[in-house]
GUVEXDO-989603 format. One record per residue (C-alpha): residue number from 1; residue in one letter; x, y, z. Coordinates in Angstrom, 3 decimals, padded with zeros to 6 digits, m for minus. Layout:
residues N
n:NUM	res:A	xx:X	yy:Y	zz:Z
...
END
This chain:
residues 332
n:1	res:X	xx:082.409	yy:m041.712	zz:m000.047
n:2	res:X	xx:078.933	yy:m043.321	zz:000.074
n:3	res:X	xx:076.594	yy:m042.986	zz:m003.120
n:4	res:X	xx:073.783	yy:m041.382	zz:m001.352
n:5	res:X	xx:071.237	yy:m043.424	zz:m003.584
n:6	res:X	xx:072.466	yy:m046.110	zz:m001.513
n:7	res:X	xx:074.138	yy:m044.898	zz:002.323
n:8	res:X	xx:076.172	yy:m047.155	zz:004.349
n:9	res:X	xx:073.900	yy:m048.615	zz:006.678
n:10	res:X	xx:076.168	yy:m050.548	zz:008.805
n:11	res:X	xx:076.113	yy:m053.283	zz:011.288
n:12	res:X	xx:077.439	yy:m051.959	zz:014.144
n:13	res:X	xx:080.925	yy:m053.493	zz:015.350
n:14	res:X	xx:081.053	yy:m055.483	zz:012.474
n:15	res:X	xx:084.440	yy:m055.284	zz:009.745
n:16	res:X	xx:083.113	yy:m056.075	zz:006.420
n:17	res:X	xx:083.257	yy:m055.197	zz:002.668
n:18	res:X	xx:080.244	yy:m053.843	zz:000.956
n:19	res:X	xx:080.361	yy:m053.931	zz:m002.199
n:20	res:X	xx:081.798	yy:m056.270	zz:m005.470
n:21	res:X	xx:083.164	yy:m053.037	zz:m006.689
n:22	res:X	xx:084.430	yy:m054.291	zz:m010.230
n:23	res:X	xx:085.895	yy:m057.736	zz:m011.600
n:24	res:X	xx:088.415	yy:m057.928	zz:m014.229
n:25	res:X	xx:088.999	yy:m060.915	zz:m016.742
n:26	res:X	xx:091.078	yy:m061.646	zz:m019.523
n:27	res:X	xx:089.438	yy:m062.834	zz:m022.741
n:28	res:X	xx:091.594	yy:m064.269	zz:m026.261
n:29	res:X	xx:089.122	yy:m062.003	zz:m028.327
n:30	res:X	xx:087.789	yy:m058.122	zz:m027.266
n:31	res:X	xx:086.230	yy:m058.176	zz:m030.434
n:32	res:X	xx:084.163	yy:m060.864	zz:m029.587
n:33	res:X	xx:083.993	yy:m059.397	zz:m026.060
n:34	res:X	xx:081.973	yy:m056.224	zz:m027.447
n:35	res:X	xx:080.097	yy:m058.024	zz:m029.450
n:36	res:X	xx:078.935	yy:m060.423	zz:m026.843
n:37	res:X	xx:078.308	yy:m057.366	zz:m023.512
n:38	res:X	xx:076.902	yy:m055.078	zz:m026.410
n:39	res:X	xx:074.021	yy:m057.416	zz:m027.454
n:40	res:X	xx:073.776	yy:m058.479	zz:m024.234
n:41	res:X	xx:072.713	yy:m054.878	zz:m023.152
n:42	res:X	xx:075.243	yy:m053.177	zz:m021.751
n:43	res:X	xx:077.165	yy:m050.027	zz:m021.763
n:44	res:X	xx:080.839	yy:m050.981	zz:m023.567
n:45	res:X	xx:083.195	yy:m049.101	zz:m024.112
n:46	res:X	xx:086.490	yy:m049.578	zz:m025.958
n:47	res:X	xx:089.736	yy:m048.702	zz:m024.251
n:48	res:X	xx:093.632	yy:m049.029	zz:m025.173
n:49	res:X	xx:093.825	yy:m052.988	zz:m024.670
n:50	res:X	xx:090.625	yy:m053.533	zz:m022.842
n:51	res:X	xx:086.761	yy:m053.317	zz:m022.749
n:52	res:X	xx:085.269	yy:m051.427	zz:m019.930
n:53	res:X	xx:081.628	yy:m052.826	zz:m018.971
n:54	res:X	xx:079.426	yy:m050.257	zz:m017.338
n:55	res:X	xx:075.244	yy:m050.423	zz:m017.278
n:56	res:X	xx:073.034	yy:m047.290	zz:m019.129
n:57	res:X	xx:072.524	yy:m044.667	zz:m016.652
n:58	res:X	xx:075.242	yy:m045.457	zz:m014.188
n:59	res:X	xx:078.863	yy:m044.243	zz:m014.256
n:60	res:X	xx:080.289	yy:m047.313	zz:m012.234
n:61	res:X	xx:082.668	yy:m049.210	zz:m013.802
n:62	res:X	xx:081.462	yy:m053.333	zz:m013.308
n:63	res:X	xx:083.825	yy:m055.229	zz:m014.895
n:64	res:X	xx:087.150	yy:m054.644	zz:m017.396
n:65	res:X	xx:088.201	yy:m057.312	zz:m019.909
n:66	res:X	xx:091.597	yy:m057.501	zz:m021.148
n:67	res:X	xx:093.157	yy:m059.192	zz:m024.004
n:68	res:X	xx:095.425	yy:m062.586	zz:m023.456
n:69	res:X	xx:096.115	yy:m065.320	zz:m025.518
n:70	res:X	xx:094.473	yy:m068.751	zz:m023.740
n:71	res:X	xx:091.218	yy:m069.339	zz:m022.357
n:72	res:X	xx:089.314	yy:m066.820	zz:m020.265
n:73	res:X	xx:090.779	yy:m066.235	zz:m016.965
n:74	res:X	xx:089.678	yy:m064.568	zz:m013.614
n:75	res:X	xx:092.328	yy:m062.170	zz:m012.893
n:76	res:X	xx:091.260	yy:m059.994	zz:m009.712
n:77	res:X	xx:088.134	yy:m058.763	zz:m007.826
n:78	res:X	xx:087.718	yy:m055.196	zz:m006.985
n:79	res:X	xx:086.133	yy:m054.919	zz:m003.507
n:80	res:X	xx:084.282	yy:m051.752	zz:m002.012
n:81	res:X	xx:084.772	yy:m050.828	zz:002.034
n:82	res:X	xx:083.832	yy:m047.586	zz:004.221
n:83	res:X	xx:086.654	yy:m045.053	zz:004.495
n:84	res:X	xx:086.529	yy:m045.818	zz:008.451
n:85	res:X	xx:087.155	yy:m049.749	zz:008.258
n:86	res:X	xx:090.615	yy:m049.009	zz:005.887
n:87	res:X	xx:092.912	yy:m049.398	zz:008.952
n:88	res:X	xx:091.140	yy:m052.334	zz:010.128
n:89	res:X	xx:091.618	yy:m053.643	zz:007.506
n:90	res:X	xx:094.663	yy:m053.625	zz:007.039
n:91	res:X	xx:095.737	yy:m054.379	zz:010.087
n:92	res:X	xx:093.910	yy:m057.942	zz:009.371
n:93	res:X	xx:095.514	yy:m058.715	zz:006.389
n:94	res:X	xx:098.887	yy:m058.059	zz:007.735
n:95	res:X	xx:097.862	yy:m059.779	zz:010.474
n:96	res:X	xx:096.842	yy:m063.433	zz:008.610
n:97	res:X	xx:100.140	yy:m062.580	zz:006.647
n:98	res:X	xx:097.746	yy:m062.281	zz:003.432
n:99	res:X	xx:099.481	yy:m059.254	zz:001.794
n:100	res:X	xx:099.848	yy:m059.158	zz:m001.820
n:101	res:X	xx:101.335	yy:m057.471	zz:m004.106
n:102	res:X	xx:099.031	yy:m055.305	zz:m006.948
n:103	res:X	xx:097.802	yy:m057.063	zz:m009.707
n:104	res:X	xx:099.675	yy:m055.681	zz:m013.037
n:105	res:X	xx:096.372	yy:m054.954	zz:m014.406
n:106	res:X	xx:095.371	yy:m053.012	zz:m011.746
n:107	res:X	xx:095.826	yy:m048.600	zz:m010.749
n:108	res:X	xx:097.873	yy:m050.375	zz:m007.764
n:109	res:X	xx:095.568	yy:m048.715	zz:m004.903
n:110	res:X	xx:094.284	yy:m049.843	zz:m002.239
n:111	res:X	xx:094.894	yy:m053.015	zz:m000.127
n:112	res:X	xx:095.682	yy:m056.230	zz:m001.854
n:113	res:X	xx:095.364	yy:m059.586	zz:m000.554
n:114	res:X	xx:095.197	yy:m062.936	zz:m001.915
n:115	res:X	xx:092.744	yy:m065.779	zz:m001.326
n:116	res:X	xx:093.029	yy:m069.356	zz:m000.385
n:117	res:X	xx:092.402	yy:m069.773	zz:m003.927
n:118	res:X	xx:094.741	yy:m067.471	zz:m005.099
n:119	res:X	xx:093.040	yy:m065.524	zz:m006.703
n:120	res:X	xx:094.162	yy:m061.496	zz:m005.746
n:121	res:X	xx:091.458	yy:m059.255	zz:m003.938
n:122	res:X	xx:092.079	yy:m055.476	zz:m004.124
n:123	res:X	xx:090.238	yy:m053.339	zz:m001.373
n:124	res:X	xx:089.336	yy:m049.891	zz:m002.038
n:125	res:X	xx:087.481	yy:m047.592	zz:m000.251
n:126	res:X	xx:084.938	yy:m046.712	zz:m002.567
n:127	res:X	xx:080.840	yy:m045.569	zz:m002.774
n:128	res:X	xx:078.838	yy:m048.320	zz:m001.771
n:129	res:X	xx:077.477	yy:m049.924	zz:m005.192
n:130	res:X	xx:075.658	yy:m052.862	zz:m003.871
n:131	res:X	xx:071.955	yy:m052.092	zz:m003.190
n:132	res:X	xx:070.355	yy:m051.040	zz:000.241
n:133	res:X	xx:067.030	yy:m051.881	zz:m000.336
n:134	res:X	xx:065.483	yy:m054.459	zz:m002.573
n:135	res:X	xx:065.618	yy:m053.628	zz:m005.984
n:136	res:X	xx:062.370	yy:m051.974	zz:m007.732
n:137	res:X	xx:059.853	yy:m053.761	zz:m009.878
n:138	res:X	xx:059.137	yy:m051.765	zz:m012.904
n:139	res:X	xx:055.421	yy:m050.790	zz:m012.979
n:140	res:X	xx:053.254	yy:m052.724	zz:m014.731
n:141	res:X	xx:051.560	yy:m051.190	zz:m018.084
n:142	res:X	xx:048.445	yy:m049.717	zz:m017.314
n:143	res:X	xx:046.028	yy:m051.353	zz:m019.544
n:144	res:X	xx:042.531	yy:m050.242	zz:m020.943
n:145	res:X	xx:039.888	yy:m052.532	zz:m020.965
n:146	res:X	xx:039.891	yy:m054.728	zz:m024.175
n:147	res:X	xx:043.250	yy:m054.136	zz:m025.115
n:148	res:X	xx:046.550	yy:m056.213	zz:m025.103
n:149	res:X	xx:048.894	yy:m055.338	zz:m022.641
n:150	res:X	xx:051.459	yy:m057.125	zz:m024.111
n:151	res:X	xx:053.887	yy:m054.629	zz:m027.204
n:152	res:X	xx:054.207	yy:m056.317	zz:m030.565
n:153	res:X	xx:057.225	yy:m058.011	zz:m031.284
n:154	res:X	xx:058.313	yy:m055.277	zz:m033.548
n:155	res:X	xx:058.795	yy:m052.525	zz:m031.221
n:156	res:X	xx:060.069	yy:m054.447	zz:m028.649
n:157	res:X	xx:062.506	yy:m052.340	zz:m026.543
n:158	res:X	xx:066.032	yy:m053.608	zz:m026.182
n:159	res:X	xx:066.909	yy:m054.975	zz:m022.558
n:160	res:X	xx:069.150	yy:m053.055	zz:m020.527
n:161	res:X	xx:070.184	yy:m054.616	zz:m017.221
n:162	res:X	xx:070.702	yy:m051.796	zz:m014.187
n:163	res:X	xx:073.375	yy:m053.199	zz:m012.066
n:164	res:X	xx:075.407	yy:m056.102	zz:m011.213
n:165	res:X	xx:073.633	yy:m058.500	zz:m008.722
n:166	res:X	xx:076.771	yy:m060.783	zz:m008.214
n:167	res:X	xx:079.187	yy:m063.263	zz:m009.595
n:168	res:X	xx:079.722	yy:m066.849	zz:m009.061
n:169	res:X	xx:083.154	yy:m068.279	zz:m008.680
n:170	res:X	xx:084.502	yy:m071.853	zz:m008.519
n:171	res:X	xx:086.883	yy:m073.245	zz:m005.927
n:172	res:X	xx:088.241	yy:m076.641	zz:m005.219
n:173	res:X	xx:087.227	yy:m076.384	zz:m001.429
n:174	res:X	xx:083.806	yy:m074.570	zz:m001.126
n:175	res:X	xx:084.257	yy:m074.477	zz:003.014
n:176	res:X	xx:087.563	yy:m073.218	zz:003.048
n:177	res:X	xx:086.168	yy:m070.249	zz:000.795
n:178	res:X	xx:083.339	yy:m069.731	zz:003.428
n:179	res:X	xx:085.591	yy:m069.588	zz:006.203
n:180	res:X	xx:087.703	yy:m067.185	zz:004.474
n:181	res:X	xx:084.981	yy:m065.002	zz:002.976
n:182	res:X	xx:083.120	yy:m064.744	zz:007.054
n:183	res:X	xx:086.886	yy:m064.101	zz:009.044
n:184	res:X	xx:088.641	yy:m062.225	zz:006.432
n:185	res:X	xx:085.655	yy:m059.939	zz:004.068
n:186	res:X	xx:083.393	yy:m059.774	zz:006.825
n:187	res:X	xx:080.794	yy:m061.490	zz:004.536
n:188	res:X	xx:077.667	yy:m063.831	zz:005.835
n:189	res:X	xx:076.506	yy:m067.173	zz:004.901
n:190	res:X	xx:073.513	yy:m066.825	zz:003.368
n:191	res:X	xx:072.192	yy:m070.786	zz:002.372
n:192	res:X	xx:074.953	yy:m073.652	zz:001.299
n:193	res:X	xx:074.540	yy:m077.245	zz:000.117
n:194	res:X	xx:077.074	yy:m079.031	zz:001.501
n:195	res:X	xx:080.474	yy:m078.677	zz:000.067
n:196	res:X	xx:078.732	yy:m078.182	zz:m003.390
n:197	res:X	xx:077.775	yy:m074.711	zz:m003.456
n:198	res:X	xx:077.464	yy:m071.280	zz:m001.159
n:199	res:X	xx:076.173	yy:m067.957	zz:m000.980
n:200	res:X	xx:076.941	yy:m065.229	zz:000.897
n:201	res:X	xx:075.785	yy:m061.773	zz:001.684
n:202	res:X	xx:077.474	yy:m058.125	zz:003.191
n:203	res:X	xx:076.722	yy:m057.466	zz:006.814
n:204	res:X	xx:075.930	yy:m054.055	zz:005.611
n:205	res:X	xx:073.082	yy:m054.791	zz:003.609
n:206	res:X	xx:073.007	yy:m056.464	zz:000.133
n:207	res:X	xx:070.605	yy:m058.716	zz:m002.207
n:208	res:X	xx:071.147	yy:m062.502	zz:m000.964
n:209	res:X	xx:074.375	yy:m063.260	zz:m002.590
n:210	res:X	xx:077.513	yy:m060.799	zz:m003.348
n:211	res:X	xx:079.506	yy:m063.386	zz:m004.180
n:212	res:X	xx:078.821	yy:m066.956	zz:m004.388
n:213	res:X	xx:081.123	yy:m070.311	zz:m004.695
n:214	res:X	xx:080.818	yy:m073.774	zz:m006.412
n:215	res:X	xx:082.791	yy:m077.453	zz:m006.494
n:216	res:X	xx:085.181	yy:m077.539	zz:m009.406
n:217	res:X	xx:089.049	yy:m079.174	zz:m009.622
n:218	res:X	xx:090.205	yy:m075.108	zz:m009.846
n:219	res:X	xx:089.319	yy:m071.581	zz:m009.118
n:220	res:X	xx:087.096	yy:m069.315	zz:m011.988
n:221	res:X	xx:084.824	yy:m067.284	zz:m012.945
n:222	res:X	xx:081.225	yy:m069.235	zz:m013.484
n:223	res:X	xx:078.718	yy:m066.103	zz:m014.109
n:224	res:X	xx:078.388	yy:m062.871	zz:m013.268
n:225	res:X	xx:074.489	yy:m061.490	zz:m012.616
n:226	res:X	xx:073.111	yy:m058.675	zz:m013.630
n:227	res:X	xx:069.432	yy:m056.879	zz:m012.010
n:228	res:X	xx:066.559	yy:m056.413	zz:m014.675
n:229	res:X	xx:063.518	yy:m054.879	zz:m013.688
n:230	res:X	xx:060.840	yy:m057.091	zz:m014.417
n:231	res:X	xx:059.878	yy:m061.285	zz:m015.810
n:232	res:X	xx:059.406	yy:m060.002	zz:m019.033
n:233	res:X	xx:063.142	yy:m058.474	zz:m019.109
n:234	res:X	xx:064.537	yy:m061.872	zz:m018.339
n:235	res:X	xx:062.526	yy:m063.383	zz:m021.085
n:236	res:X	xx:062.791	yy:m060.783	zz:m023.727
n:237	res:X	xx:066.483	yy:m060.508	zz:m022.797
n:238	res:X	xx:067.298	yy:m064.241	zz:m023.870
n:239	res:X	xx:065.567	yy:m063.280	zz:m026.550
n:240	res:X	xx:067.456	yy:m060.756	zz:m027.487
n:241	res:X	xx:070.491	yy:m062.584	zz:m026.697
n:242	res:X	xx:068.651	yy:m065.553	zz:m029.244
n:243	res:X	xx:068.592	yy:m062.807	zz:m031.982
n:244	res:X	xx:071.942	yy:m062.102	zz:m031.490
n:245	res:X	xx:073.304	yy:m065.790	zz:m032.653
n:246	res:X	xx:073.604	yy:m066.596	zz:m028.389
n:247	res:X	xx:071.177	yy:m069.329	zz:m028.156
n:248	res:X	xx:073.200	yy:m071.205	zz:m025.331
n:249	res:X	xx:072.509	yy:m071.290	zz:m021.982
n:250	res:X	xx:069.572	yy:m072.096	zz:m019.347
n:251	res:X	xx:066.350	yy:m070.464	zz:m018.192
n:252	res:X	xx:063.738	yy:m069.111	zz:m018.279
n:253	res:X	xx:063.597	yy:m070.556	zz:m014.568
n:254	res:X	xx:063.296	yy:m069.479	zz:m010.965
n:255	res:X	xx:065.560	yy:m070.571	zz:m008.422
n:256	res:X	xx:064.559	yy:m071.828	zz:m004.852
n:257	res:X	xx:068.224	yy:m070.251	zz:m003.258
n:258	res:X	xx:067.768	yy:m066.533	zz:m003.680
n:259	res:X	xx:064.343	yy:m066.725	zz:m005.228
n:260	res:X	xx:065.233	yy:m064.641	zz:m008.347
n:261	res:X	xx:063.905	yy:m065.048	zz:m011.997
n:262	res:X	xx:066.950	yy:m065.956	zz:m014.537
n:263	res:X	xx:068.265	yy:m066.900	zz:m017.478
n:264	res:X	xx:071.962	yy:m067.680	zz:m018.379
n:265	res:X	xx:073.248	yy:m066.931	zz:m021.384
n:266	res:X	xx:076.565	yy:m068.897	zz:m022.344
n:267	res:X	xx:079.071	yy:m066.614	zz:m023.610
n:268	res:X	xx:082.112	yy:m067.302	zz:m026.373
n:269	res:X	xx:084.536	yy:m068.732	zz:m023.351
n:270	res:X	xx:082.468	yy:m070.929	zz:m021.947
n:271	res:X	xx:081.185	yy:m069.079	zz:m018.636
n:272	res:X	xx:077.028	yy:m067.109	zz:m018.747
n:273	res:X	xx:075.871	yy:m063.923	zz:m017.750
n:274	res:X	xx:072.777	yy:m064.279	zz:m016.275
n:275	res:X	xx:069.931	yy:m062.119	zz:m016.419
n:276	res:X	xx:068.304	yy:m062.043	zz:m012.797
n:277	res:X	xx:065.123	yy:m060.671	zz:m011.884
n:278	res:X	xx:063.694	yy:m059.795	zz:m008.007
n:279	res:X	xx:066.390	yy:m061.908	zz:m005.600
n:280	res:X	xx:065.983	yy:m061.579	zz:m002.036
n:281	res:X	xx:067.448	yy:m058.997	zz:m000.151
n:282	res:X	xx:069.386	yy:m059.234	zz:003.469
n:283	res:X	xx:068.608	yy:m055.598	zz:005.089
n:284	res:X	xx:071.679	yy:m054.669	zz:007.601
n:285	res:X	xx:069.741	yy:m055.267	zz:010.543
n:286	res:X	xx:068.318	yy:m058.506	zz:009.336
n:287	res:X	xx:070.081	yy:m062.219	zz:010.874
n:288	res:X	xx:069.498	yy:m064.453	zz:007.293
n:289	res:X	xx:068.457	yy:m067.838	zz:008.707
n:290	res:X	xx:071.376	yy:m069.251	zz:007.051
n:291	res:X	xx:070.497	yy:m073.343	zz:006.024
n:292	res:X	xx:072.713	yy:m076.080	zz:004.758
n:293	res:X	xx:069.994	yy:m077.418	zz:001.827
n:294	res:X	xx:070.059	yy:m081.013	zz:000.867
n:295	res:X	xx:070.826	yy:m080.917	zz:m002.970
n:296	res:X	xx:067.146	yy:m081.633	zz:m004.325
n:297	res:X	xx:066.042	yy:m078.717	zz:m002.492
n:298	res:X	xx:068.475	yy:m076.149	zz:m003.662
n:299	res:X	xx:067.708	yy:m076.560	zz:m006.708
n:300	res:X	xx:065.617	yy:m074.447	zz:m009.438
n:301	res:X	xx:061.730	yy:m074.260	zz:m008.736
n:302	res:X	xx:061.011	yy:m074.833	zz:m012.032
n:303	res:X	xx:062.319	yy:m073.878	zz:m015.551
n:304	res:X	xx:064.312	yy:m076.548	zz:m018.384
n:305	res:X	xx:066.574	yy:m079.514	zz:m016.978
n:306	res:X	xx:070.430	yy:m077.770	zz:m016.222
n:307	res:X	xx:072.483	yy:m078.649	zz:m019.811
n:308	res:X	xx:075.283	yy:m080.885	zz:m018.964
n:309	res:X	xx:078.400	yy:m078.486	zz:m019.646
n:310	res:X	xx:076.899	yy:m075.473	zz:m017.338
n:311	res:X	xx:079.052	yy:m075.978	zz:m014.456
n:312	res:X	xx:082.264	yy:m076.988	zz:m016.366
n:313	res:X	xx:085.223	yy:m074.897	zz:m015.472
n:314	res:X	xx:087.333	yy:m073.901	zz:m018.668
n:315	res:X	xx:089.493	yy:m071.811	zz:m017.307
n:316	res:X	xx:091.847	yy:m074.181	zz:m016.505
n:317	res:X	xx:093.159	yy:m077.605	zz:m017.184
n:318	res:X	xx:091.656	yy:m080.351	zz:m014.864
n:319	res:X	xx:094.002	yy:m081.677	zz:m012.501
n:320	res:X	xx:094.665	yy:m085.453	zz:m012.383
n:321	res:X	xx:093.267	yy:m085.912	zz:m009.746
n:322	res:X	xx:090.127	yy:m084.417	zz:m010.232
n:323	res:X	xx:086.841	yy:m086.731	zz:m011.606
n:324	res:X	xx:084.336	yy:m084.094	zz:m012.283
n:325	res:X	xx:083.630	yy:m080.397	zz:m012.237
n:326	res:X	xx:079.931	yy:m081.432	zz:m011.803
n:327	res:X	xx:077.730	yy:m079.579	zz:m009.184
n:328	res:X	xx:074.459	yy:m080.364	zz:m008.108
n:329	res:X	xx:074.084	yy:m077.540	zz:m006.242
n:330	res:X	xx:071.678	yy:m074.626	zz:m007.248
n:331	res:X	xx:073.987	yy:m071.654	zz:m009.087
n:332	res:X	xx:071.890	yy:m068.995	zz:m008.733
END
């Protein structure tokens, strides 16, 4: 059940996912939800008591939103694995006595599981949707001599991003998510800072984060990431997002962890989807020289100073005991 754009090119002897198959969030507004993923350039589409996010040109289903009254709230991850890893699968899970029931949301297949954050992870053996190679550039216009390359503003074309890169999640213990995410999912440490921040990758080849983690006093959605083919596209994207009445957020920028081009764009609940341009990719066969980076250096390489709200959590009410949801890590 491998897309054949993208084959399984596994590890050998290694049990992991491939793929962040689809998320699923629940939103006060869908109104404002279509409104928001349709300017932002993707592929919406209205269902009975959801919105179903897909990208132009590619049947997979990325994300669903669902309406709830509150603030916007993770509700389950979706994750892809190989038909022949299934039993193995679950086999571990029963084993670490992290069965789950299915998420009411949910079609109920597949194995379920719950993290150390609690939030529920449903397996599914599904086509590999994750990339195997690094994704393309788009060409460069070929320009005559003595004329612009650059298109005038008024027939700009409307930015379309091609796939999700990866999401960013908040947890109250960022090593405890590590641990879990390398034992149970079979994922890899990519680069960390500390206990602020981490990034990890699939064993079977993947761009340099599927799934990522940050400090905060709860567990949450932060961003999710979606692959645009060029600079310009991040730019003209944030500009189209500008147009739109969406002016908050943070880029244009580079960052030094994953070395992609982005820009956030804050949406109505308080989390961004980012626009992300050329991040590194981890080939199957490739050992990522995994680094624990002191905070200055895992930051962005250069772009505007990080607004003071970007890595609040507002999904859920701070906990006494909790200072800050600050993070000086680099959330790329």
């Amino acid at each position: 059940m491998t897309n054949p754009s993208h084959p399984l090119k596994r590890r050998v002897g290694v049990l992991a996912i491939h793929s962040v198959d689809r998320f699923i969030f629940t939103v006060p507004d869908l109104r404002e939800a279509e409104r928001f993923y349709r300017a932002f350039g993707l592929d919406v589409c209205r269902e009975e008591g959801r919105v179903d996010l897909r990208t132009f040109g590619n049947s997979q289903l990325w994300a669903s939103l669902h309406e709830a009254p509150g603030p916007k709230r993770l509700q389950y991850l979706r994750l892809g694995i190989d038909a022949q890893d299934h039993d193995a699968f679950a086999e571990k899970i029963r084993s670490c006595g992290l069965a789950a029931a299915p998420h009411r949301l949910s079609d109920g297949a597949g194995l379920w599981l719950t993290s150390p954050d609690g939030t529920a992870l449903q397996l599914v053996v599904a086509d590999k949707v994750s990339p195997s190679t690094r994704s393309p550039r788009l060409p460069l216009p070929d320009t005559r001599p003595g004329t612009g390359a650059a298109p005038p503003r008024s027939r700009r074309l409307g930015v379309q991003p091609r796939t999700l890169s990866h999401l960013l999640l908040f947890t109250p213990d960022v090593p405890r998510m590590i641990d879990f995410c390398q034992q149970v999912l079979g994922l890899r440490l990519s680069d960390r800072s500390g206990d602020l921040i981490a990034f990890l990758h699939g064993a079977h080849g993947s761009d340099h984060h599927l799934l990522a983690f940050a400090s905060s006093h709860a567990a949450g959605l932060h961003h999710s990431s979606w692959d645009v083919g060029s600079l310009d596209e991040v730019g003209a994207g944030a500009e189209q997002m500008r147009d739109a009445g969406y002016d908050r957020g943070w880029g244009l920028g580079r960052h030094v962890l994953g070395s992609n081009y982005f820009h956030y764009v804050r949406d109505p609940w308080g989390s961004f989807a980012e626009y992300s341009f050329d991040i590194d990719f981890v080939p199957h066969d490739v050992d990522w020289p995994a680094a624990d980076h002191p905070p200055e250096d895992s930051l962005y390489v250069w772009g505007p100073a990080v607004p003071e709200d970007f890595v609040t959590n507002h999904e859920q009410t701070e906990d006494s005991n909790s200072e800050s949801d600050a993070v000086q890590g680099d959330p790329a």
